[in-house]
C-alpha positions in Angstrom: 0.0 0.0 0.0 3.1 2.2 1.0 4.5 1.2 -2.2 1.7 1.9 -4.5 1.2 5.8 -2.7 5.0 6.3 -3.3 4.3 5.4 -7.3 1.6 7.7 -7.7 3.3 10.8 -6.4 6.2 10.1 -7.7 4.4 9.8 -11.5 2.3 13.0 -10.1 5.2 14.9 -9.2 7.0 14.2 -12.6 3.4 15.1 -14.5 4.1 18.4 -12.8 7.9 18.5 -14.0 6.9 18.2 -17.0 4.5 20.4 -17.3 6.7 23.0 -15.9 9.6 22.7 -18.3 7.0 22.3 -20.8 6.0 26.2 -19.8 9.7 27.2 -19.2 10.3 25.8 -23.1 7.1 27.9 -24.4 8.6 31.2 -22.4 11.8 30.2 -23.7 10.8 30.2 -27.4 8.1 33.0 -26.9 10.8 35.5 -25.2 11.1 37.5 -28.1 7.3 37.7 -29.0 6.8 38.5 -25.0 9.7 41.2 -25.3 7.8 42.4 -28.0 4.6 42.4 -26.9 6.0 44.8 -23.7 7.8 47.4 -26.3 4.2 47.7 -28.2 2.3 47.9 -24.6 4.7 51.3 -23.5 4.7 52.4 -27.7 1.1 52.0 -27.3 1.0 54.4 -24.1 3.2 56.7 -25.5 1.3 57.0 -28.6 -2.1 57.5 -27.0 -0.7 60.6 -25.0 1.0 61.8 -27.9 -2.0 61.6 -30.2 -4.3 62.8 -28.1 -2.7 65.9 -27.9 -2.6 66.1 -31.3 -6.6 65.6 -31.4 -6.7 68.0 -28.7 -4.9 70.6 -31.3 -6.5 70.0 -33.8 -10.0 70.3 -32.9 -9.1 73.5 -30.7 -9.4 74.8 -34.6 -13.0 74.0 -34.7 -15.9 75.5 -32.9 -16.4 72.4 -30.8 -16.8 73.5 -26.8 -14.3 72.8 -24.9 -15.5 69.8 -22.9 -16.3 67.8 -26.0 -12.7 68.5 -27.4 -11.6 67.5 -24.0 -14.1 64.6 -24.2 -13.1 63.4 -28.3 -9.5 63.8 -27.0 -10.0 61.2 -24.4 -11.8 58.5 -26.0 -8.8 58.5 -28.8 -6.7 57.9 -26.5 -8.6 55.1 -25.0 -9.0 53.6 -28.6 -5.1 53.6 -29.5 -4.6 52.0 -26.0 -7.0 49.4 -27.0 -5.6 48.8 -30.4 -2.5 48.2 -29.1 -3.4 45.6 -26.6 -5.4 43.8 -29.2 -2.1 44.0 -30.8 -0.6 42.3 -28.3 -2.5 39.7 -27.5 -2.1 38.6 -31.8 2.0 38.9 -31.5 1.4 36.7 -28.8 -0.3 34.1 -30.5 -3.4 34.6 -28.2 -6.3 35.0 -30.9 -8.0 32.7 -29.3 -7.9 34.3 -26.6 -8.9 37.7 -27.9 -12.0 35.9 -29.6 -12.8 34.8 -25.5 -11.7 38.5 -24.4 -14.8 39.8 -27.0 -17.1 37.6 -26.2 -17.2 37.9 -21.9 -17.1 41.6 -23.1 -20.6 41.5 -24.5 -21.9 39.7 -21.6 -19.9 41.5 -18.6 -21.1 44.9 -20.9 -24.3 43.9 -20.6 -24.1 43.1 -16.8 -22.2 46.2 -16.3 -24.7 48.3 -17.9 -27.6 47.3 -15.5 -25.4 47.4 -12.3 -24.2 50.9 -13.2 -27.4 52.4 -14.9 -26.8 55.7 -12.5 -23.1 56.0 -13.5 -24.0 55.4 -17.4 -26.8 58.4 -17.4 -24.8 60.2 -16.6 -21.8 59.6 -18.1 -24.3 59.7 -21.4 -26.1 63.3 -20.2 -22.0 64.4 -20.1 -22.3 63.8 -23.6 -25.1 66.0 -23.9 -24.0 69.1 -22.0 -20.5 69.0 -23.8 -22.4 68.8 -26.9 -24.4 71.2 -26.8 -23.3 75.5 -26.9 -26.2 77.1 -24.4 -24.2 75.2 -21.6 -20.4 75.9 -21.6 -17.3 76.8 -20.1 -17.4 80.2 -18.0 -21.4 80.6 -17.9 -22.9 81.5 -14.6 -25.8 79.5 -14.4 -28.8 78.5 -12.0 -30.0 74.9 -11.5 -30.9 72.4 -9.4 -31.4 75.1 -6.6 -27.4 75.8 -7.1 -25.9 78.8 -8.9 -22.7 79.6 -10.0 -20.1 79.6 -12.6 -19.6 76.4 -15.0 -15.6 75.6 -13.9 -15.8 72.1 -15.4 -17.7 69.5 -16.9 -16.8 65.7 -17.3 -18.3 62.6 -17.6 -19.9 62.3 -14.4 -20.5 65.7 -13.3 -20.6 69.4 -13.7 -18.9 71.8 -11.8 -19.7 75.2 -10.2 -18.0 77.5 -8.7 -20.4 79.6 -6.2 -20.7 83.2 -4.9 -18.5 82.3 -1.5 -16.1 80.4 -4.3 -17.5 76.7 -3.0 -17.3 74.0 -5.4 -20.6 72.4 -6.5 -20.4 68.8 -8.1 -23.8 68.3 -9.6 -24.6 65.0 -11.7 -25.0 65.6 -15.3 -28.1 63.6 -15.1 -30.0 66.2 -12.4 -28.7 69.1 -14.7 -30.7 67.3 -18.3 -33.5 66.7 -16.8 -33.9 70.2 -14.7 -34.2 73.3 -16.0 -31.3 75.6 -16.7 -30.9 79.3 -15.9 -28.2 80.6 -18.0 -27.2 84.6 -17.4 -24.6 84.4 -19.9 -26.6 83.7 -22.6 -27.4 87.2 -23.4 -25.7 90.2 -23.1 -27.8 92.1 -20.5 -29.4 90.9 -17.3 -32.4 92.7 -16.1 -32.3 94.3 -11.8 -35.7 93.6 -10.4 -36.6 95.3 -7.2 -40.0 95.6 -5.2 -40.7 98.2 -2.6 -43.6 100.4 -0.6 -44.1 103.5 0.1 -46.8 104.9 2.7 -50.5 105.4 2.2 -49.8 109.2 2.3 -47.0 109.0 -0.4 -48.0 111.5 -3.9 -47.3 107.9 -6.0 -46.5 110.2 -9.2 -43.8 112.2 -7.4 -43.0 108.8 -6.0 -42.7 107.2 -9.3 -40.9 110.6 -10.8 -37.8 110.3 -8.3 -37.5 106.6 -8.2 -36.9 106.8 -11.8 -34.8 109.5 -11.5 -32.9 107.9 -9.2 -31.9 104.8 -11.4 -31.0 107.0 -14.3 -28.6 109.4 -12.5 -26.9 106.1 -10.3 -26.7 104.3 -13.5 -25.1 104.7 -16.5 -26.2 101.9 -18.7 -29.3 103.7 -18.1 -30.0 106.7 -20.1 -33.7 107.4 -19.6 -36.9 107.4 -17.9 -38.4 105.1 -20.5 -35.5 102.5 -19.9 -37.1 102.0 -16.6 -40.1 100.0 -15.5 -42.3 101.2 -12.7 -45.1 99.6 -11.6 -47.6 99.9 -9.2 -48.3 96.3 -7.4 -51.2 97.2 -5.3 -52.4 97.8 -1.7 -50.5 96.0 0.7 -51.0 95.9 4.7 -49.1 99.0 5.8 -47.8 100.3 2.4 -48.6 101.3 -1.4 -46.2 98.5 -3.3 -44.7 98.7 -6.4 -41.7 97.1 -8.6 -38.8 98.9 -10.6 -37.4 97.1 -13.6 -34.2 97.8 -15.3 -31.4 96.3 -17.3 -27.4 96.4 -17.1 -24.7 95.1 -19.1 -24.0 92.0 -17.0 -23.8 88.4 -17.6 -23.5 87.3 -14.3 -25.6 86.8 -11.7 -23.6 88.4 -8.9 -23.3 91.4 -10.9 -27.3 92.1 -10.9 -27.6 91.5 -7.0 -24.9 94.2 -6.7 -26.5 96.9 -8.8 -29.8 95.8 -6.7 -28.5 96.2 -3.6 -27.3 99.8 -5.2 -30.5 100.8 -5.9 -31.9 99.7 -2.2 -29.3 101.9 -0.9 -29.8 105.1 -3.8 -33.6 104.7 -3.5 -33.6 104.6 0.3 -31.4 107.8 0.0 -33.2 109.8 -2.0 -36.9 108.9 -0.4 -35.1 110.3 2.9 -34.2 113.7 1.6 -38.3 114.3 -0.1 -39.5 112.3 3.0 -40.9 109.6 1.4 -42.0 107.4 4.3 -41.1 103.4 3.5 -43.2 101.7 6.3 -42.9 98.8 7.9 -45.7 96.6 9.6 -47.6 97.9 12.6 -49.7 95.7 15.1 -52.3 97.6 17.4 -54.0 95.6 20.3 -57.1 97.3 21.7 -58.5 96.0 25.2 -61.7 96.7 26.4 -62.1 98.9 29.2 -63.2 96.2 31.9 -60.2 94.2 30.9 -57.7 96.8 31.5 -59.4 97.8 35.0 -59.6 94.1 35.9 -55.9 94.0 35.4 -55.0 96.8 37.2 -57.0 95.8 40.1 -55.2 92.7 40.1 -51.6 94.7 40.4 -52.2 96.6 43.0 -53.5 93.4 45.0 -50.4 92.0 44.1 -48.5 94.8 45.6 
């Protein structure tokens, strides 16, 4: 029995043996391939960086935005790489292996896709927003209940850069399927400001100095008529109105400064015609016998 378990590891362990120096011969005879193989792998690296800049230059040329040229950059790079490790694989006598490779891709592709259907939206809605020219590089927009201006956009998300200079990484996917307010798609940007004046006020001369106000504090406004005044209606303690006017801004910190310019010119100049700007009042009458009834109770206190 001793005998017999002695045989068969000793024929087990030469099986092994041989198999090794079977693999020593095949690494032996395959060196040069293999040392080929590695000198395509780094050519192949060094290509891809070398024509993706290239791409990079060349499409700099065209009126592509500058995520997408970033984006078309990237995925040549990606395809050289690949081409050169199916390159490797053939010098290595591994087609049998690549034919393998391609098929587990389709089926790990399609697992893939519905483990990472988040990921892929928005890696696809990336697409989109460096596609397309109303959403680009250095506009100040407002979505999402976020605002600021666009510092980057990539594959996964889009970047803004706040009022206090924060960082905001939003997923492309929330930013397709909200609505987007873009300031720098026009030239001008129009101040919006509400106010009240007291029941007392003469709402003409109101209306005249107001005006006149914005038009001598302003100098992208040059007359009466570039301004919108409108009376609101009859609030709680105060006439209302809103004042409408446009400046040469694209950015949305610019209008709340020349708003809060016009809060401070407007208060100014209501103070010198005493214009009265009122502000809520509460009175709380108590009948008579409540008041006594109170007092009474003091001066048992006492």
């Amino acid at each position: 029995m001793t005998k017999t378990i002695a045989t068969r590891f000793s024929e087990a362990w030469g099986l092994i043996t041989e198999k090794m120096m079977s693999w020593l011969d095949a690494f032996i005879i395959n060196l040069p391939n293999i040392a080929l193989a590695i000198l395509v792998f780094f050519l192949a690296i060094i290509a891809s960086k070398q024509i993706s800049k290239i791409s990079l230059k060349l499409l700099n040329r065209t009126k592509l935005q500058r995520s997408m040229k970033a984006l078309i950059s990237k995925i040549v790079a990606i395809v050289v790489v690949l081409l050169g490790l199916f390159l490797i694989l053939s010098i290595l006598n591994l087609s049998k292996v690549l034919n393998t490779i391609l098929a587990g891709v389709g089926v790990a592709g399609l697992a893939v896709s519905l483990a990472l259907q988040g990921a892929l939206a928005n890696t696809y809605s990336g697409i989109i927003l460096s596609y397309i020219t109303q959403v680009k590089y250095g506009d100040w927009i407002k979505t999402n209940d976020y605002e600021g201006e666009i510092v980057d956009i990539d594959l996964r998300a889009i970047t803004l850069k706040q009022i206090d200079n924060n960082l905001v990484y939003i997923p492309n996917k929330l930013v397709v399927e909200n609505p987007i307010k873009n300031y720098s798609s026009t030239s001008q940007s129009r101040v919006i400001l509400e106010c009240g004046v007291g029941y007392e006020s003469d709402l003409r001369k109101v209306k005249d100095i107001t005006m006149q106000a914005i038009v001598d504090n302003f100098e992208v406004v040059d007359h009466k008529d570039d301004i919108l005044f409108l009376w609101r209606g009859y609030g709680d303690s105060s006439i209302d109105y809103e004042l409408r006017f446009w400046i040469n801004s694209t950015s949305a910190l610019e209008v709340a400064k020349a708003k809060s310019e016009a809060i401070m010119v407007i208060r100014e100049v209501y103070r010198e015609h005493n214009i009265n700007i009122p502000f809520p009042i509460r009175t709380l009458d108590f009948p008579e016998s409540v008041t006594i009834e109170h007092q009474k109770n003091n001066s048992e206190a006492s």
